[in-house]
C-alpha positions in Angstrom: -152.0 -82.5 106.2 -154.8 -80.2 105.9 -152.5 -77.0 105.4 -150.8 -79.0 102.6 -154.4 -79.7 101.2 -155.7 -76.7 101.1 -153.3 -74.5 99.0 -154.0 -76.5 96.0 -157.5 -75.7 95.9 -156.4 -72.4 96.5 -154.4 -72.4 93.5 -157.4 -73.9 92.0 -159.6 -71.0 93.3 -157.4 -68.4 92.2 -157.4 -69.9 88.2 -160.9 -69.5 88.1 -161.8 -66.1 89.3 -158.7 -65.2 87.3 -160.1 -66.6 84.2 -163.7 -65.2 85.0 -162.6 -61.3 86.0 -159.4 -61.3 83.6 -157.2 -60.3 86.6 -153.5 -60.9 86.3 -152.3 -59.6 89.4 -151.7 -61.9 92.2 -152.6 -59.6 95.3 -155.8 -61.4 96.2 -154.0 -64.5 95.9 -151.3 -63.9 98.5 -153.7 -62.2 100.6 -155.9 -65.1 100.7 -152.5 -67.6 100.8 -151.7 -65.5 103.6 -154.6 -65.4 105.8 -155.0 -69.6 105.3 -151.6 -69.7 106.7 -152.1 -67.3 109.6 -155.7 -69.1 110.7 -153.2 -72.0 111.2 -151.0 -70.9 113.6 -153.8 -68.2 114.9 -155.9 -70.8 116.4 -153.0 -72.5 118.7 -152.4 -69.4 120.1 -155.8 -68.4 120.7 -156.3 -72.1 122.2 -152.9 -71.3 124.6 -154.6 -67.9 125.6 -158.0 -69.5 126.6 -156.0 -72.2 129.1 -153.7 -69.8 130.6 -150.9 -72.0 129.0 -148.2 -69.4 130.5 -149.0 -69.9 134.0 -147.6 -73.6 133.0 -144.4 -73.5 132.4 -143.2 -77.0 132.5 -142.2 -77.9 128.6 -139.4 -79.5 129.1 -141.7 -82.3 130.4 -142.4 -82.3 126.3 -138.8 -83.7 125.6 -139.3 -86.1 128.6 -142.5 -87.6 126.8 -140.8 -87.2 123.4 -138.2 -89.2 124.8 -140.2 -92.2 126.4 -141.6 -92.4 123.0 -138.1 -93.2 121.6 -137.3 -89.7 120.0 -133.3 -89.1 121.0 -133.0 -92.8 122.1 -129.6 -92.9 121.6 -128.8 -91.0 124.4 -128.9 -92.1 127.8 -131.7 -91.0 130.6 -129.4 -88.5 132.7 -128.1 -87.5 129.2 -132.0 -86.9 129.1 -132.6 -85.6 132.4 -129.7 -82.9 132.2 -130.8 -81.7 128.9 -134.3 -81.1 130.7 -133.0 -79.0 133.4 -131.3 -76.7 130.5 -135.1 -76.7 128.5 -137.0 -75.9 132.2 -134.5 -72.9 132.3 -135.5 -71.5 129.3 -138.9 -72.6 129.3 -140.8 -69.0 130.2 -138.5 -67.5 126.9 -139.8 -70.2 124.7 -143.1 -70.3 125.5 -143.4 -66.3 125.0 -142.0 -66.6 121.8 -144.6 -69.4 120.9 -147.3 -67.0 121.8 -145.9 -64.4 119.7 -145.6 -66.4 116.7 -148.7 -68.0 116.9 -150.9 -64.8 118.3 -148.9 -62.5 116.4 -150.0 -64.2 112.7 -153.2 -62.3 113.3 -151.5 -59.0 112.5 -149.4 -60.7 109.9 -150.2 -58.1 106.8 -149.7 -55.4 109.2 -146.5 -54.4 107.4 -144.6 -55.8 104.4 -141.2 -56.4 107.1 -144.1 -58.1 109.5 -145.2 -60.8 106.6 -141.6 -61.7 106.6 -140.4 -61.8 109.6 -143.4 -63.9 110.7 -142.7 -66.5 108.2 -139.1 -66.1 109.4 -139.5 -66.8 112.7 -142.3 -69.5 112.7 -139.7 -71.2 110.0 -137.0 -71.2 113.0 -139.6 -72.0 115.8 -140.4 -75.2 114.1 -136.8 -76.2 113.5 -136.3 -76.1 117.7 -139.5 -77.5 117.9 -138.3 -80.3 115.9 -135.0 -80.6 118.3 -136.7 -80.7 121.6 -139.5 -83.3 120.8 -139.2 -85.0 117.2 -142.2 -83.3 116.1 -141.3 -82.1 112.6 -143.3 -79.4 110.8 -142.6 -80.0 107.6 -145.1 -79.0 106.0 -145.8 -75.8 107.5 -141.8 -74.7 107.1 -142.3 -75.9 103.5 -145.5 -73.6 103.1 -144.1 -70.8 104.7 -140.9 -71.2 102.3 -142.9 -71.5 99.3 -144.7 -68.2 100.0 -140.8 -66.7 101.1 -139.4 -67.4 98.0 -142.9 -66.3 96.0 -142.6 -62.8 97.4 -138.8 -62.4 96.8 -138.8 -63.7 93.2 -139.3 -60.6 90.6 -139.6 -57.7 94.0 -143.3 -58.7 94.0 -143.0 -58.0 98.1 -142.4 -54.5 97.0 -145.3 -54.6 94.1 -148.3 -56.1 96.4 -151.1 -53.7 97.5 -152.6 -55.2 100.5 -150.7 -53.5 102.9 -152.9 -51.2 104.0 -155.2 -50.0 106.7 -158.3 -51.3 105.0 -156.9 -54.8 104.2 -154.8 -54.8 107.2 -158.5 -54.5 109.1 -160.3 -57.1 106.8 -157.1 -59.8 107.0 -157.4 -59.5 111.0 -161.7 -60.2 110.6 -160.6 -62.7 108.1 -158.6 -64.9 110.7 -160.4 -64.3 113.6 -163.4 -65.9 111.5 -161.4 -68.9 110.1 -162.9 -71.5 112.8 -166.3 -70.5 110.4 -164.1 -71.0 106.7 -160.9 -73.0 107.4 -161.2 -74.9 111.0 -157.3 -75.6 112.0 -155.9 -77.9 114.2 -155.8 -76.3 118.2 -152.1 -77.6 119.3 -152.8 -76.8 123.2 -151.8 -78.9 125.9 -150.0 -79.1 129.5 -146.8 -81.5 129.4 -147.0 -83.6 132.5 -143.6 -86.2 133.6 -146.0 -89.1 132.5 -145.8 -91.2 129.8 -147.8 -94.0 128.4 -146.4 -95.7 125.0 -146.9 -99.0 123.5 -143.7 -101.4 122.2 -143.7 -104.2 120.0 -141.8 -107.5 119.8 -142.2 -110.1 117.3 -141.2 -114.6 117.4 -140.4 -115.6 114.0 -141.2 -119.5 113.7 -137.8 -120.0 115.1 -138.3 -118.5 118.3 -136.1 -115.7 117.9 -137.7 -112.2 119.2 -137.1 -108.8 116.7 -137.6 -105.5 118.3 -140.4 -103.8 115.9 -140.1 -100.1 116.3 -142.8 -97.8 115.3 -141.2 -97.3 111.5 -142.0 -101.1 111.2 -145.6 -99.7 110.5 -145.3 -97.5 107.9 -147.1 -95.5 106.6 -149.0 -95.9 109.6 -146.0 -95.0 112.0 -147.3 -91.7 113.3 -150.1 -93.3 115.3 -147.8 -95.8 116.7 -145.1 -93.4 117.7 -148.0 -91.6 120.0 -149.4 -94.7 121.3 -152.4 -93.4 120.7 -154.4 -96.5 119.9 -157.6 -96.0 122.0 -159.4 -98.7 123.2 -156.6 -101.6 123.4 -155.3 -101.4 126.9 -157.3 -102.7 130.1 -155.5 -100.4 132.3 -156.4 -97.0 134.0 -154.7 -94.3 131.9 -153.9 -90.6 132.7 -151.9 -89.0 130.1 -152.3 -88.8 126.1 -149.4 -89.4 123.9 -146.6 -87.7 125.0 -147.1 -87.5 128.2 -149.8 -84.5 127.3 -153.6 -83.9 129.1 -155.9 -80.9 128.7 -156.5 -81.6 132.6 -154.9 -78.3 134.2 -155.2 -79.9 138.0 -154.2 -83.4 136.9 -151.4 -82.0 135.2 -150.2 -79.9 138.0 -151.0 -82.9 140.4 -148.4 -85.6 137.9 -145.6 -82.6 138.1 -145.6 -82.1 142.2 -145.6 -86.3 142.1 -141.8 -86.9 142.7 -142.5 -91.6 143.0 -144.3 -93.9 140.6 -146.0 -95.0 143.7 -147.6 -91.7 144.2 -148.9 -91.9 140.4 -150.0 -95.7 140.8 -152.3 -94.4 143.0 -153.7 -91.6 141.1 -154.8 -93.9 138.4 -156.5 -95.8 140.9 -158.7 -93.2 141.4 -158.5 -90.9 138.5 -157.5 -93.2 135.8 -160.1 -93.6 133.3 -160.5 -97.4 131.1 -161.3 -97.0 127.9 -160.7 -100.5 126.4 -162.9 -101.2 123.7 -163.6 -105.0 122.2 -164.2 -103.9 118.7 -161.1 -101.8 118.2 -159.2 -104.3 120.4 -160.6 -106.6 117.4 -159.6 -104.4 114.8 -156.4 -103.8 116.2 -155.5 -107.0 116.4 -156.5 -107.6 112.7 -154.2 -104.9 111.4 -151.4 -106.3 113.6 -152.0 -109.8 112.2 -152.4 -108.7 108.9 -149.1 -106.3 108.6 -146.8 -108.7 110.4 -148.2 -111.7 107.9 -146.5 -109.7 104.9 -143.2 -108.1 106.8 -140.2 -108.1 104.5 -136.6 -107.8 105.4 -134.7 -105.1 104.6 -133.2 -106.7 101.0 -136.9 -107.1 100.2 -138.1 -103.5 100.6 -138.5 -100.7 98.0 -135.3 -99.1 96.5 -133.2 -96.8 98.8 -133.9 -94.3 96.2 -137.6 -94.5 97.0 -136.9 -94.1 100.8 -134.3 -91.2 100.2 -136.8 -89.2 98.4 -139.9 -90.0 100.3 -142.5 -87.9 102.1 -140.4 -86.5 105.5 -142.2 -88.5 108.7 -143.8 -85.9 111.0 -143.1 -87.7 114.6 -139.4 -89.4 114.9 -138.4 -91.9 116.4 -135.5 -94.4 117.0 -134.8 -97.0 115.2 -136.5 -95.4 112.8 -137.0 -99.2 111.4 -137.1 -102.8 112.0 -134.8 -105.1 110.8 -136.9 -109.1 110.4 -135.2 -111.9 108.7 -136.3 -112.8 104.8 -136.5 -116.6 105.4 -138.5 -117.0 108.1 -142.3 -115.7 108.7 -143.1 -113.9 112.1 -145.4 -116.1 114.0 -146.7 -113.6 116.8 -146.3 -110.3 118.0 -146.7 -109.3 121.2 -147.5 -105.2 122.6 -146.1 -104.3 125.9 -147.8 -100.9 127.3 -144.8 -99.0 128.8 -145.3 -96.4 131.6 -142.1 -93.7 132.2 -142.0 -91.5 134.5 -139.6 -88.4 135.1 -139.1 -87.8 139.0 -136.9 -84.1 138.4 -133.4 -86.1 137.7 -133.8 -88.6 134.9 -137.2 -90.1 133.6 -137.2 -94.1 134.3 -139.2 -96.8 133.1 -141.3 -97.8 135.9 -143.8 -100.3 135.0 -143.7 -103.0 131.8 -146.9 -104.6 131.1 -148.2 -107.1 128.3 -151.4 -105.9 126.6 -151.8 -107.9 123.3 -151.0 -111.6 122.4 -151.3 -111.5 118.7 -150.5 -115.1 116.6 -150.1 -114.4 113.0 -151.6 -116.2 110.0 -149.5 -116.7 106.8 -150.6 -114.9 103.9 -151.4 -118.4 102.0 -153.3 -119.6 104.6 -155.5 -117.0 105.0 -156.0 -117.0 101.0 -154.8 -113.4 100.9 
């Protein structure tokens, strides 16, 4: 959320000098809007450039990880697998184009046709983004429309006087010293064909099992979409969520594997444990304490409330659980699920019980 945070106090910025130096122009303003928004996607690129990320060209693996995760669920794994083989085709094109976008915002006030085009582009990047892995940029496509529609409203495009050499030349120091004044996030990996992600089942006091999708944790549902719950699993590990490691060999080692035996083995030897007793307590309290005040369906918030809600950042399907409304959940038990893609369809290969968690009514808890 950081990108969303920091334009208000922007704005905020902006008011005050206004008010101070009795300035009404807005050039400063979209200069500095625009060289926030350019750090953002500058330090990716410069993150991809550092790792040789080219040299890697293996993102369809991305929708394979996506997919183990439950984005696209509704299709079957050959549906999958053959919808990988078109991605790995055109894999070289869209990882140049992610360079340009994301290297190319340092020269974004180069030209006033370069500022839009940029936001262009990056608008259209994140939309097939979006399609290949569930990953949905909102707020970066709703930032860069924002500043679209700002500079096409009254011609001020055509009015602002930062395009030239000077502020070109101080907008390019500018971003290449954000990690000093505006630290982004560095999205830089290597996709690999393996996948660790965690599933959930609940008993209600009847016995009956309910499948409990990530949405079942909402608001929390982006960290259980990932899996990335460290320190809850007693068993070697080698990939992040998603099937992603900043481990060039190890990656390139997981995409020549072509069996599950063959990775078995490398987490024998290479597959670090990192399970942790406190968050494994912690974990286990949240767990307890969400599932002890599930509602059904009938008993959630207005449709209304849902319809217009925030936009989730990481899909996945079902995007929600369905429980019954008369009768409490009693445990809830966490499978750690391992899939693997061998070149023709990615296949669960290994199902493993992690957590055993019993849950306490809300009266008798006194909560």
């Amino acid at each position: 959320m950081s990108i969303i945070l920091r334009f208000p106090v922007l704005v905020g910025a902006f008011w005050v000098v206004r008010t101070v130096m009795r300035e009404r122009r807005s050039d400063v303003f979209i200069f500095a809007w625009c060289c926030v928004l350019a750090a953002t996607y500058w330090t990716s690129g410069l993150g991809k450039l550092r790792v040789d990320w080219l040299t890697h060209p293996h993102v369809h693996l991305l929708l394979m990880g996506a997919y183990a995760n439950g984005w696209l669920a509704f299709l079957d794994a050959r549906a999958i697998g053959r919808v990988a083989k078109v991605v790995a085709v055109a894999a070289w094109p869209f990882m140049l184009i992610t360079l340009v976008i994301e290297c190319g915002a340092l020269v974004l006030l180069w030209r006033r046709w370069s500022l839009v085009a940029f936001l262009l582009l990056a608008t259209t990047f994140h939309l097939g983004a979006f399609a290949l892995t569930g990953i949905f940029f909102w707020k970066w496509i709703a930032v860069d429309a924002c500043l679209l529609v700002y500079l096409f409203r009254d011609r001020r495009l055509l009015r602002l006087d930062i395009f030239t050499p000077a502020r070109f030349a101080l907008s390019v120091a500018v971003i290449l010293a954000s990690r000093l004044w505006a630290p982004s996030e560095n999205l830089t990996w290597f996709d690999t064909p393996l996948t660790y992600s965690l599933r959930f089942e609940a008993e209600d006091a009847r016995g009956d099992v309910h499948v409990l999708p990530a949405g079942f944790f909402r608001p929390y549902t982006e960290v259980f979409v990932l899996g990335t719950v460290p320190g809850i699993s007693p068993h070697p590990q080698l990939t992040r969520g998603m099937g992603v490691t900043m481990d060039r060999q190890l990656a390139a080692t997981l995409e020549a594997a072509r069996s599950p035996e063959a990775v078995f083995a490398l987490e024998a030897t290479r597959g670090p444990v990192r399970v942790d007793s406190t968050a494994t307590a912690s974990f286990d309290d949240f767990v307890r304490r969400y599932a002890a005040n599930a509602r059904c369906p009938a008993d959630r918030e207005p449709i209304l409330l849902r319809v217009v809600g925030v936009p989730r950042h990481l899909w996945t399907f079902p995007l929600d659980a369905s429980v019954p409304c008369d009768v409490p959940l009693s445990k809830v038990r966490v499978f750690e699920h391992t899939s693997f893609f061998d070149g023709t369809s990615v296949r669960l290969v290994r199902r493993r019980l992690v957590r055993e968690i019993a849950v306490t009514p809300p009266h008798a808890s006194g909560r």
